[in-house]
VOBA-1610 file (N, C-alpha, C; in pm, whole numbers, padded with zeros to 5 digits, always signed):
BEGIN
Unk+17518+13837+18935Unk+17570+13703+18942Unk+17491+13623+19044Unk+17457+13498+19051Unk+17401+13399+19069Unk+17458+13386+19233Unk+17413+13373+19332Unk+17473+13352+19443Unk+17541+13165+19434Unk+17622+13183+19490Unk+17715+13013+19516Unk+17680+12950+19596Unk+17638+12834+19611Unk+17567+12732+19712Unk+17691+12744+19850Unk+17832+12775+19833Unk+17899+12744+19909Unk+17892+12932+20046Unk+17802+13029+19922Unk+17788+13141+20007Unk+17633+13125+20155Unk+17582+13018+20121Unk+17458+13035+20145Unk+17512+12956+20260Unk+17597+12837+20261Unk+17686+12742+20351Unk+17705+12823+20458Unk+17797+12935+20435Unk+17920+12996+20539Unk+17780+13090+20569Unk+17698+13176+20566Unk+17596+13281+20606Unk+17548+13193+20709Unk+17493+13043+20626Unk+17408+12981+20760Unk+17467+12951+20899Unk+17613+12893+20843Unk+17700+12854+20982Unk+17711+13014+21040Unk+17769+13146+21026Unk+17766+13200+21082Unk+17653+13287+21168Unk+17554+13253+21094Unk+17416+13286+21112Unk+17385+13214+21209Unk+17350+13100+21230Unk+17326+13048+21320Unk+17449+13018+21469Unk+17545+13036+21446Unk+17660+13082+21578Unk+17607+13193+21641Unk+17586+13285+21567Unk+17584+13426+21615Unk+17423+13394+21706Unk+17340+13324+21669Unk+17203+13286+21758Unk+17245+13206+21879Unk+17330+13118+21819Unk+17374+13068+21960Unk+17438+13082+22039Unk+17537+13211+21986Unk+17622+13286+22098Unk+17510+13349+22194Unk+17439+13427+22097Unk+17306+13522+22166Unk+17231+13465+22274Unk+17182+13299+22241Unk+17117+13224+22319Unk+17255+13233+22482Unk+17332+13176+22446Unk+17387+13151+22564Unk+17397+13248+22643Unk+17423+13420+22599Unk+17447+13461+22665Unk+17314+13532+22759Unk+17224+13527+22732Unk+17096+13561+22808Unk+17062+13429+22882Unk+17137+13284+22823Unk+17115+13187+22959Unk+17191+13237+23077Unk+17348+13279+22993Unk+17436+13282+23118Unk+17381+13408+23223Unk+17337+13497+23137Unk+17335+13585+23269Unk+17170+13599+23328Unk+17047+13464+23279Unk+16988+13440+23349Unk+16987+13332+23488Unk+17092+13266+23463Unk+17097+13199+23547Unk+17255+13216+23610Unk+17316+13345+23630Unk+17447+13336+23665Unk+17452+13380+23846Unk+17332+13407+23858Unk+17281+13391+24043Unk+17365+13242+24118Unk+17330+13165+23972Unk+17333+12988+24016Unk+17463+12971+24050Unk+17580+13078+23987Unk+17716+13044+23958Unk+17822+13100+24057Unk+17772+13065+24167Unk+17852+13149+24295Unk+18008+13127+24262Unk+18109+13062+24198Unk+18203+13046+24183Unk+18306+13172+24078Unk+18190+13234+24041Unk+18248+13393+23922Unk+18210+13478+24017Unk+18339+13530+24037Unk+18289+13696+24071Unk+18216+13758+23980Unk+18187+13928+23994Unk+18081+13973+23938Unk+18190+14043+23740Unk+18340+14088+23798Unk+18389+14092+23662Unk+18403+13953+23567Unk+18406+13833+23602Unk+18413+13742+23474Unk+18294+13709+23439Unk+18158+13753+23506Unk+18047+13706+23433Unk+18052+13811+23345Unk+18052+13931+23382Unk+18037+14048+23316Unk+18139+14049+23181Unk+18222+14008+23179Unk+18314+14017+23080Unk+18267+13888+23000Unk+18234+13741+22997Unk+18210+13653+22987Unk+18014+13673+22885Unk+17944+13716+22934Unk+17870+13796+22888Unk+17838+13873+22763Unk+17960+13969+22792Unk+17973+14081+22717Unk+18056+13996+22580Unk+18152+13939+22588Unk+18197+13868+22481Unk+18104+13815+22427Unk+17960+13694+22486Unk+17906+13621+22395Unk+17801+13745+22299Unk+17740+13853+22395Unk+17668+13928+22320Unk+17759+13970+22176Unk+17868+14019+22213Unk+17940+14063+22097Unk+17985+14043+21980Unk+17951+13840+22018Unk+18027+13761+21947Unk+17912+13709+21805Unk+17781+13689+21933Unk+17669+13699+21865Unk+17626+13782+21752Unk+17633+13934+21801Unk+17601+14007+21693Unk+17692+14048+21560Unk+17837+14040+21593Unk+17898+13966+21472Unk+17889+13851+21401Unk+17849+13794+21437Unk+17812+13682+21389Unk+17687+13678+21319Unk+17585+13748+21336Unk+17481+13791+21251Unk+17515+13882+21159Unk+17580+14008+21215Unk+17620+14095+21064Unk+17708+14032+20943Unk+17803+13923+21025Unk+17904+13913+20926Unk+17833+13801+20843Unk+17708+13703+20884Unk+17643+13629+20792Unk+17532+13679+20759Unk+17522+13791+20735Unk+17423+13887+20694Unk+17516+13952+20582Unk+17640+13996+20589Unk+17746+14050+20457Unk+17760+13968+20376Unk+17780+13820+20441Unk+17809+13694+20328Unk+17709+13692+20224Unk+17575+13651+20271Unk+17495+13644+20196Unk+17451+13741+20130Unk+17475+13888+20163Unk+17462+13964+20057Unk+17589+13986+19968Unk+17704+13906+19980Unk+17799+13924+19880Unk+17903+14100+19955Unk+17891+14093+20028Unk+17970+14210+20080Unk+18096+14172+20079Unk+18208+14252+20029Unk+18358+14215+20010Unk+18398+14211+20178Unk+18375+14280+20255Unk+18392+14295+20388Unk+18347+14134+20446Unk+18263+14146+20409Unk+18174+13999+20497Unk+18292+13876+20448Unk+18281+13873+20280Unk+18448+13755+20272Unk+18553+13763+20342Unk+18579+13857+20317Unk+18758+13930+20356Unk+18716+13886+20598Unk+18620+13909+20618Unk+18613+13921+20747Unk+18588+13747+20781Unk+18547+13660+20737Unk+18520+13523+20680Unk+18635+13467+20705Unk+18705+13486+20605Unk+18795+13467+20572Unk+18921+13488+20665Unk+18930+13559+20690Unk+19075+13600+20854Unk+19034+13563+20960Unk+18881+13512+20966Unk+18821+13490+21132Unk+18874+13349+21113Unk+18843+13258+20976Unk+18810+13110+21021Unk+18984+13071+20981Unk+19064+13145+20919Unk+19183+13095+20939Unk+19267+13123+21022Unk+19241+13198+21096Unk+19250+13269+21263Unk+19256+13167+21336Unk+19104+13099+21327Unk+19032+12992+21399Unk+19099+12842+21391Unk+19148+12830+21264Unk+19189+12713+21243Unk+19315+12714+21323Unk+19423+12813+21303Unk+19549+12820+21386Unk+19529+12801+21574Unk+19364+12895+21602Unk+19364+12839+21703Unk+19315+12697+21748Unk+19288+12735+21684Unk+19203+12570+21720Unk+19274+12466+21712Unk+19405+12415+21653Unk+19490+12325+21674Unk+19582+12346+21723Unk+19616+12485+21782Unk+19695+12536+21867Unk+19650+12501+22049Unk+19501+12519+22055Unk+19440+12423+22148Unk+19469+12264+22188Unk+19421+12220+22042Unk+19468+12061+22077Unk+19557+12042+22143Unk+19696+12092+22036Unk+19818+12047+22102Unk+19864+12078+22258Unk+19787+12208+22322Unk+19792+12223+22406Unk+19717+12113+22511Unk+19631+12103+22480Unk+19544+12006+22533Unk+19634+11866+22547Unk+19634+11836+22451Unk+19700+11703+22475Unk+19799+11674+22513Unk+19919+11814+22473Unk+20076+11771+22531Unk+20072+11785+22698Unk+19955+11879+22734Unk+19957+11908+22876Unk+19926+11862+22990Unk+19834+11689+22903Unk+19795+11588+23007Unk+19633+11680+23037Unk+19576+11732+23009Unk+19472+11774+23011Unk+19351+11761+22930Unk+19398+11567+22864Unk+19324+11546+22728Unk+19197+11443+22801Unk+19072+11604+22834Unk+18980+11538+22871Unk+18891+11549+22720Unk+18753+11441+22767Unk+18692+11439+22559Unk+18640+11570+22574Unk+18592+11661+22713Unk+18519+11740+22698Unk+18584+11872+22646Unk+18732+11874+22679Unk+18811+11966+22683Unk+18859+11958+22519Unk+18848+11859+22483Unk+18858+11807+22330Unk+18757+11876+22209Unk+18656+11857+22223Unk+18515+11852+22186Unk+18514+12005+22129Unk+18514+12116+22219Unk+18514+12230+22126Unk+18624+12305+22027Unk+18745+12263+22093Unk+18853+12251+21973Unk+18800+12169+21809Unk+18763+12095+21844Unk+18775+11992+21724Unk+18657+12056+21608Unk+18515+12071+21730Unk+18358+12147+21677Unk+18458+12266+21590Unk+18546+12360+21667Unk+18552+12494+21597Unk+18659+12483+21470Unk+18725+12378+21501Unk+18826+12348+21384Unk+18763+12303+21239Unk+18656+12176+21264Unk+18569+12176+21190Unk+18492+12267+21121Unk+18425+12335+21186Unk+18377+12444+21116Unk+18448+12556+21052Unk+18569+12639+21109Unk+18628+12723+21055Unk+18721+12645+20941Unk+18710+12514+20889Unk+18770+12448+20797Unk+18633+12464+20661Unk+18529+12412+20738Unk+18407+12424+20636Unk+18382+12582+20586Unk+18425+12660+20678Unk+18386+12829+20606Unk+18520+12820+20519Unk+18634+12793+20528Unk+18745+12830+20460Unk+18710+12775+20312Unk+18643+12636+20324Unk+18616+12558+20191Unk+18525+12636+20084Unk+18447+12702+20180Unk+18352+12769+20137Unk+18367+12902+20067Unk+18484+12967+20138Unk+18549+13071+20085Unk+18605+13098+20001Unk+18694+13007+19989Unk+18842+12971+19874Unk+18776+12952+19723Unk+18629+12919+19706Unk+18651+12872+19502Unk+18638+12980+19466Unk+18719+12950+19328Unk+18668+13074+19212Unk+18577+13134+19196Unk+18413+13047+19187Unk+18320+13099+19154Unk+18265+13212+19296Unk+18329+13138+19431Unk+18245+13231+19538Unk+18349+13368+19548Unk+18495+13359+19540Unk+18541+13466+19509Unk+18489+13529+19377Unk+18487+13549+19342Unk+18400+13602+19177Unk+18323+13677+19257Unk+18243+13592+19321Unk+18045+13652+19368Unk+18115+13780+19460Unk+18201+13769+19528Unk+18237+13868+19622Unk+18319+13972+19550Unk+18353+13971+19421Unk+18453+14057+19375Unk+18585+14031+19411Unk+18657+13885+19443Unk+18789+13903+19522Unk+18863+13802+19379Unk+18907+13833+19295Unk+18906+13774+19156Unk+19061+13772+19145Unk+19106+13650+19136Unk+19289+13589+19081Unk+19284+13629+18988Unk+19347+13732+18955Unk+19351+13804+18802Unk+19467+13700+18664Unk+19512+13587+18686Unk+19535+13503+18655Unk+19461+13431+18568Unk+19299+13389+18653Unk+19161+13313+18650Unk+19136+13423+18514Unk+19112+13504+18582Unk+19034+13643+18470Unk+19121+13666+18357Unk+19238+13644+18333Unk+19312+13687+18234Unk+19241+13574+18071Unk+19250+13441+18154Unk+19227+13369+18061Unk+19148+13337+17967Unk+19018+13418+18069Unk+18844+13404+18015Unk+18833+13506+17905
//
């Protein structure tokens, strides 16, 4: 089967997160000398998350695009995960008097995006490509 323009979508966004998790985290801990305000466990932990986050983020848009049921199914629970948090943020943000734009800004970036992978996820044809098939859809054909 034909890959779905909307699979090639969600690989790139996660594909490219997972580089920029990677990027940050070899900034952060090249320049975390600079950051006298972290002790030595929250860089370390802080760190260790972006590496981690990074390289999921490459495998799991490395599964997408090869159509791996894992890579959807993992897609799929991260960015509606994401979406709950992510406006679970806002509201925090804003009911708490803590509605700075900056404090704004990555809520909104990650809401956005884990909305665009969900879009991406959800049609017929890209479930099909992954094998995740409404046997409903299939009954009819």
């Amino acid at each position: 089967m034909k890959r779905p323009g909307a699979v090639l979508v969600a690989s790139v966004i996660y594909i490219i997160l997972g580089v920029i998790s990677l990027i940050l985290a070899f900034i952060f801990l090249a320049f975390s000398h600079l950051i006298s305000e972290l002790a030595a466990k929250p860089k370390v932990f802080i760190v260790s998350v972006l590496l981690i986050n990074g390289v999921a983020g490459l495998i799991v848009g490395n599964g997408i695009y090869n159509g791996k049921r894992w890579g959807w199914l993992f897609a799929f629970l991260s960015s509606a995960a994401g979406v709950f948090t992510s406006i679970s943020s806002l509201i925090a943000y804003l009911t708490g008097g803590f509605a700075e734009l900056l404090m704004l800004i990555a809520p909104l970036i990650a809401l956005l995006l884990d909305l665009i992978i969900l879009a991406c996820m959800l049609p017929a044809t890209t479930r099909k490509y992954f094998r995740f098939i409404n046997p409903q859809i299939d009954q009819s054909q």
